[in-house]
C-alpha positions in Angstrom: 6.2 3.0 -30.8 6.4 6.8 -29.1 3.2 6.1 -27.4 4.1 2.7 -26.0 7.5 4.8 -24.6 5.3 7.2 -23.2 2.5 4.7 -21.4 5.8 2.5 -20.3 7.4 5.9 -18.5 3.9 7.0 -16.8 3.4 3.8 -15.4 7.1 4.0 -14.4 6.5 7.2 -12.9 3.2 6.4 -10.8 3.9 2.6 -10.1 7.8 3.1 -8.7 9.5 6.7 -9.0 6.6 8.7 -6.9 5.7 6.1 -4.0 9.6 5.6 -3.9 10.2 9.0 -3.4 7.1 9.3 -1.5 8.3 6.6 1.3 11.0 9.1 2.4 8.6 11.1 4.3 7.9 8.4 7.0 11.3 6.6 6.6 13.1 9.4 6.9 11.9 9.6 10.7 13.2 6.2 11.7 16.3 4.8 12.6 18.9 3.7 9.9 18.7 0.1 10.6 15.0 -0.2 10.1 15.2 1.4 6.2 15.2 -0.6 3.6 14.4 -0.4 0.0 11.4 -2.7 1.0 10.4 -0.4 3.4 10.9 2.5 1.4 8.3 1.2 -1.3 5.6 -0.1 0.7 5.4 3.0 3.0 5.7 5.1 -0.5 2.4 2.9 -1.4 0.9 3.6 1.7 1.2 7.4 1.8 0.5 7.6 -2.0 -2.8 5.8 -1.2 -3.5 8.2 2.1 -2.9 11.4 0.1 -5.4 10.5 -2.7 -7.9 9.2 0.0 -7.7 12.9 1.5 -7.3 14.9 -1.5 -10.1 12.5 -3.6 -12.6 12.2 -1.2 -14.2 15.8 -0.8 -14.4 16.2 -4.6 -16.2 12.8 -5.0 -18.7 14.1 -1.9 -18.8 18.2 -3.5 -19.6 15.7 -7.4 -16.5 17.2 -9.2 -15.4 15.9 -12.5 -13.1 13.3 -12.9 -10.8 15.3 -14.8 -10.6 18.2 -11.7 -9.7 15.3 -9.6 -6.8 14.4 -11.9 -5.0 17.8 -12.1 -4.9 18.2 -8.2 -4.0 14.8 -7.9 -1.2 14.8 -9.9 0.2 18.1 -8.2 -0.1 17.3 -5.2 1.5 13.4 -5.4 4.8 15.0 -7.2 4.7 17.8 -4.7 4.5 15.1 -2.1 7.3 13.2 -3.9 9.5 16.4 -4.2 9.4 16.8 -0.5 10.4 12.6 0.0 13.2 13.3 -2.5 13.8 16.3 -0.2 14.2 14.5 2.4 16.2 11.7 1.3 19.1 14.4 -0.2 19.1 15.7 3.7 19.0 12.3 5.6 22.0 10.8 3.4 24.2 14.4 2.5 25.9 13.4 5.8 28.0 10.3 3.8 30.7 11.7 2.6 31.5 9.2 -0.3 29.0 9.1 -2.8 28.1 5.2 -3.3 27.7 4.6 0.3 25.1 7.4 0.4 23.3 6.5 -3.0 23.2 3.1 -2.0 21.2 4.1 1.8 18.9 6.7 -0.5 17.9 3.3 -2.3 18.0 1.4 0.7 20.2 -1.2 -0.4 22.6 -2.9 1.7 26.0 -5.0 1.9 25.5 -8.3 3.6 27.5 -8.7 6.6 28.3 -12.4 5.9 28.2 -14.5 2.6 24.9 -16.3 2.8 24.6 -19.9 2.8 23.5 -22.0 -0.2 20.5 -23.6 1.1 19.3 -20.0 2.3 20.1 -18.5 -1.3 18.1 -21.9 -2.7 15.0 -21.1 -1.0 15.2 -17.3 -2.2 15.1 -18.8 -5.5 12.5 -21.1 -4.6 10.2 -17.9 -3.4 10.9 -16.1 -6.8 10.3 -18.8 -8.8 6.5 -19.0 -7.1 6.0 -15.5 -7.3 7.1 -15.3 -10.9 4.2 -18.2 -11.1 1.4 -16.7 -9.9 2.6 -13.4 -12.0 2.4 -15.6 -14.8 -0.7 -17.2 -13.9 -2.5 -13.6 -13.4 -1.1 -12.4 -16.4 -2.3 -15.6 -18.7 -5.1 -16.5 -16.9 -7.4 -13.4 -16.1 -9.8 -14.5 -13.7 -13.4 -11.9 -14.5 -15.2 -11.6 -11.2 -18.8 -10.6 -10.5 -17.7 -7.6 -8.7 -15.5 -6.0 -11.8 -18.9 -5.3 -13.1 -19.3 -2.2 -10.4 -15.4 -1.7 -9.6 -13.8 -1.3 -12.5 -16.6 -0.6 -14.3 -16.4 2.9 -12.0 -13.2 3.1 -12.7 -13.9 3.0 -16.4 -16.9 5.4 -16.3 -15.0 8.1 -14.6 -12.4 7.7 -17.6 -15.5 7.9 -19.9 -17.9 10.1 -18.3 -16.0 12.5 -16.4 -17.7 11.5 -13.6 -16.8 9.7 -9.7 -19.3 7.7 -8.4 -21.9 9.4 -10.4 -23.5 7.0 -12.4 -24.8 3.3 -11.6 -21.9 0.5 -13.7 -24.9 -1.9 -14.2 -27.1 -0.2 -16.5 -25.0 3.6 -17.1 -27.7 5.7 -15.5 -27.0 8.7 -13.4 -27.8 8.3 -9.5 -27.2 9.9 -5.8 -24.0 9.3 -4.5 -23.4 5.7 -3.2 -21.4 7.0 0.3 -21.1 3.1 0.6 -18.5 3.1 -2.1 -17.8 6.6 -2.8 -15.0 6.3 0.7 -13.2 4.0 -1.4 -11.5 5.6 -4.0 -9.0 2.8 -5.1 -11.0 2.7 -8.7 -10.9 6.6 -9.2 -6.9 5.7 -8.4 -7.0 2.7 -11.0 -9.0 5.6 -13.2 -6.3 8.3 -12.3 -3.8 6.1 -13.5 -5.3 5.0 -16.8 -6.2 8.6 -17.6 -2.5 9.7 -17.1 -1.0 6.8 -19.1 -3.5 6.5 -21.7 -4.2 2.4 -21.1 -7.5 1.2 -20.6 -8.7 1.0 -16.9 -9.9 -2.4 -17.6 -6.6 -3.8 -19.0 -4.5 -1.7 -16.6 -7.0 -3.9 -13.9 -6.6 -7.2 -15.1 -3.2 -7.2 -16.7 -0.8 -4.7 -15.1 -1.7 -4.1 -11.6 -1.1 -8.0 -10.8 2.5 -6.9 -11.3 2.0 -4.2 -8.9 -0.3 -5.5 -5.8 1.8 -8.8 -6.1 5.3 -8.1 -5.3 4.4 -5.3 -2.7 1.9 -7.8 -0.9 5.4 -9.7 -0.9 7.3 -7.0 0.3 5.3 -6.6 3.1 5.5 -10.3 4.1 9.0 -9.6 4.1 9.3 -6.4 6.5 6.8 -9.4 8.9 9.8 -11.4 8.2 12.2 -9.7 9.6 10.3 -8.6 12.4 9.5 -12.1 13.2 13.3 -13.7 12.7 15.8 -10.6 13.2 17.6 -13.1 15.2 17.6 -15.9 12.3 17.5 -13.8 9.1 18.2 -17.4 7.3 14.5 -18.1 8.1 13.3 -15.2 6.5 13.0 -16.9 2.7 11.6 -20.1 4.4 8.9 -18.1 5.6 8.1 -16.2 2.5 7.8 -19.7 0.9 5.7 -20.8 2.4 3.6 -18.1 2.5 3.3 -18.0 -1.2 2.2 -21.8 -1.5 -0.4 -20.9 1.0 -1.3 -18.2 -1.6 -1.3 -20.5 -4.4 -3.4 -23.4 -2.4 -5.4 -20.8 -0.4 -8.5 -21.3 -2.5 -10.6 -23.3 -0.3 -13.1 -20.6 -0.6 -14.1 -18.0 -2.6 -14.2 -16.1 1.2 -10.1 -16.5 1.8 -7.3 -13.8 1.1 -5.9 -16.4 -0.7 -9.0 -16.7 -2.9 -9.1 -12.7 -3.4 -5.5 -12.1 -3.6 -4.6 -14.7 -7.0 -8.6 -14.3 -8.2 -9.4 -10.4 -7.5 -5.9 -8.7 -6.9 -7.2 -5.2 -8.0 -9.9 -5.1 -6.3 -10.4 -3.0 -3.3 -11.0 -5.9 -0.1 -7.8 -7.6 -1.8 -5.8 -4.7 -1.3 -6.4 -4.6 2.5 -7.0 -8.1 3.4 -3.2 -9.0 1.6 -1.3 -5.4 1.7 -2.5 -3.1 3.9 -3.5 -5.4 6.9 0.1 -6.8 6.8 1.9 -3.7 6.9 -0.3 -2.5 9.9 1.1 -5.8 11.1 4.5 -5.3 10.5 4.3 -1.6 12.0 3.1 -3.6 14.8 6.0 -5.7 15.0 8.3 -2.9 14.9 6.5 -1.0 17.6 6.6 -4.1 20.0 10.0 -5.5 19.4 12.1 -1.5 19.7 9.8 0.8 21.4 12.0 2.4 24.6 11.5 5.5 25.6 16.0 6.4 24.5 14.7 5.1 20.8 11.2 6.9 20.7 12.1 10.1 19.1 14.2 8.0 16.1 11.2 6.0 15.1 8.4 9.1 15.4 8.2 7.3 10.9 6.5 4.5 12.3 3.9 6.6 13.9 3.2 8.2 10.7 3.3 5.7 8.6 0.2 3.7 11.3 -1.7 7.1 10.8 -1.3 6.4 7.0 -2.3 3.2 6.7 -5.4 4.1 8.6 -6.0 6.3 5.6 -4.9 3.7 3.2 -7.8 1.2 4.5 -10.5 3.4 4.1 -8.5 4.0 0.8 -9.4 0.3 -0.1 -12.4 -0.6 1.6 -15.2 1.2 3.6 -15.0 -1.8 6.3 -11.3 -1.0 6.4 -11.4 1.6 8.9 -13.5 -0.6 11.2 -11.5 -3.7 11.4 -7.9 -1.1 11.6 -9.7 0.4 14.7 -10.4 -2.7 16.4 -6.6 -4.2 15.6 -4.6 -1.3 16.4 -7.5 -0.9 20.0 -6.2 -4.7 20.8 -2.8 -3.8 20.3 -2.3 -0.5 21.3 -4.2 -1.6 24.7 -1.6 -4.9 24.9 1.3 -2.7 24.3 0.5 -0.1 26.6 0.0 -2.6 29.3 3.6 -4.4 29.1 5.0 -1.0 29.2 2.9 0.3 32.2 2.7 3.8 29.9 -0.5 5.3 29.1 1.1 7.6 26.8 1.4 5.1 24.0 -2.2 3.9 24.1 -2.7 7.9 23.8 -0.6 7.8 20.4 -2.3 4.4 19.3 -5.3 6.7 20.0 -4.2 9.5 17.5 -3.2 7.0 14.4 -6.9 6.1 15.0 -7.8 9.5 14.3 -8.6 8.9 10.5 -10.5 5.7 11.4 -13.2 7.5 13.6 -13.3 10.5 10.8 -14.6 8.2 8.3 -16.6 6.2 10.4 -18.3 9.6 11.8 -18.4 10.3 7.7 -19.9 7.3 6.4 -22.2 6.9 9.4 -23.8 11.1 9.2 -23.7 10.3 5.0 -25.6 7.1 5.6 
């Protein structure tokens, strides 16, 4: 019973404490109105995942054990942590009553009107698909070809000690695969499994559905309100519908859809569901309040696009391709409606980890 208390309070720790405190750093640098406990998870997701990228990534290219990796990486995430938490005491000490300022550190808010009943039906309505496919992932493990490599590295870095160091297939040793070894969301998977003590095949096919899931979803919901700040009411229609779509995306085994109920752990999931829509929502944001008065309040959104640059090499090697050549059509678009070539300059800079591991991948090829 003691260790099921202790797995249940790692994965606690790793899956909501550290990426909530962790999502202070960016939000701390934007305005008031934009921060929201949404937004204070999935930016706490997406700097998690850009740390480990940086930290992970020179061991697996200098071969370090597994087990190096670990210590560092769990220094260094509740260092990073520390300094959200930091920075969540400073942003809301100004409140002088104590509820008020506990409720902005959790980024909760009072709604300025009662909502209506059909809006609060459909919010129901949305739950009540999401806890579907929850259940569905949870009772009906799909076993894809690829979790023969993926999480098979993640469980032979447990095992062996090793990252990226042997070949899944057959358990020999080999060179490093630089094609894979850019990617470190299975030595994450691993790091996570190692701390808790769960297997990194059950914590893949099991847990991390109740992970990937609801912060794929809570990234469709900072789109949301991007999309209808005018209509807020619209906002639970929309997430509706996208999670039918999700549930009848299967047309192919090539869809989102198809990767995001069948192959949620996986690393081209990650991006295609999570990571790709917050770089849209950021987007959003950066169209819909960029003026020079505002600039200086919103530098977090900045930070957080340099991020989730990390955070798709973090998933995928073709991440950091397909983020260049979105935020290059963007960043062009934006910079044209605002006659400023200043802000293609910053679109420029968040790009900076994009060419770094293209540069990388291509000298390593």
């Amino acid at each position: 019973m003691l260790e099921l208390i202790l797995e249940f309070l790692q994965l606690l720790l790793w899956f909501i404490i550290v990426p909530f405190a962790i999502g202070w750093i960016p939000c701390a640098f934007v305005q008031k109105k934009t921060r929201s406990f949404a937004m204070l998870m999935v930016a706490g997701y997406i700097t998690m995942f850009a740390v480990f990228e940086v930290l992970v990534v020179p061991m697996v290219l200098a071969k370090a054990e597994f087990t190096t990796a670990v210590k560092w990486a769990s220094l260094v995430l509740i260092l990073t942590a520390a300094v959200g938490v930091g920075l969540a005491v400073k942003t809301t000490m100004e409140q002088k009553k104590i509820v008020p300022a506990l409720m902005e550190a959790v980024g909760v808010r009072v709604p300025e009107e009662k909502p209506k009943i059909q809006t609060v039906l459909m919010w129901i309505l949305f739950l009540v698909l999401v806890g579907f496919q929850l259940y569905q992932a949870f009772s009906l493990a799909v076993f894809d070809g690829d979790d023969a490599y993926y999480v098979a590295q993640s469980v032979t870095a447990v095992n062996r000690d090793s990252m990226y160091g042997y070949i899944p297939y057959n358990g020999f040793g080999t060179d490093l695969d630089i094609r894979h070894a850019m990617a470190v969301l299975p030595l994450w998977i691993a790091f996570v499994a190692k701390q808790s003590g769960i297997h990194a095949n059950i914590l893949s096919h099991t847990i991390l559905p109740f992970v990937f899931v609801p912060i794929t979803y809570l990234s469709y919901y900072l789109v949301a309100k991007r999309l209808f700040s005018e209509k807020k009411q619209m906002i639970p229609a929309f997430l509706t519908i996208i999670g039918v779509l999700q549930i009848f995306g299967n047309v192919s085994i090539y869809t989102k859809e198809t990767f995001f109920v069948m192959r949620t752990w996986q690393g081209k999931s990650l991006f295609a569901n999570f990571i790709l829509t917050m770089a849209i929502a950021i987007m959003l944001w950066l169209f819909s309040e960029y003026k020079e008065e505002t600039e200086k309040k919103n530098q977090g959104l900045w930070i957080l696009l340099f991020c989730t640059n990390i955070a798709a090499a973090f998933a995928t090697t073709m991440g950091v391709f397909l983020m260049a050549i979105l935020i290059g059509i963007t960043g062009t678009c934006l910079a044209v409606r605002n006659k400023s070539a200043r802000i293609l300059w910053k679109f420029v800079i968040s790009c900076i980890p994009c060419i770094v591991f293209t540069v990388l991948y291509l000298g390593m090829k």
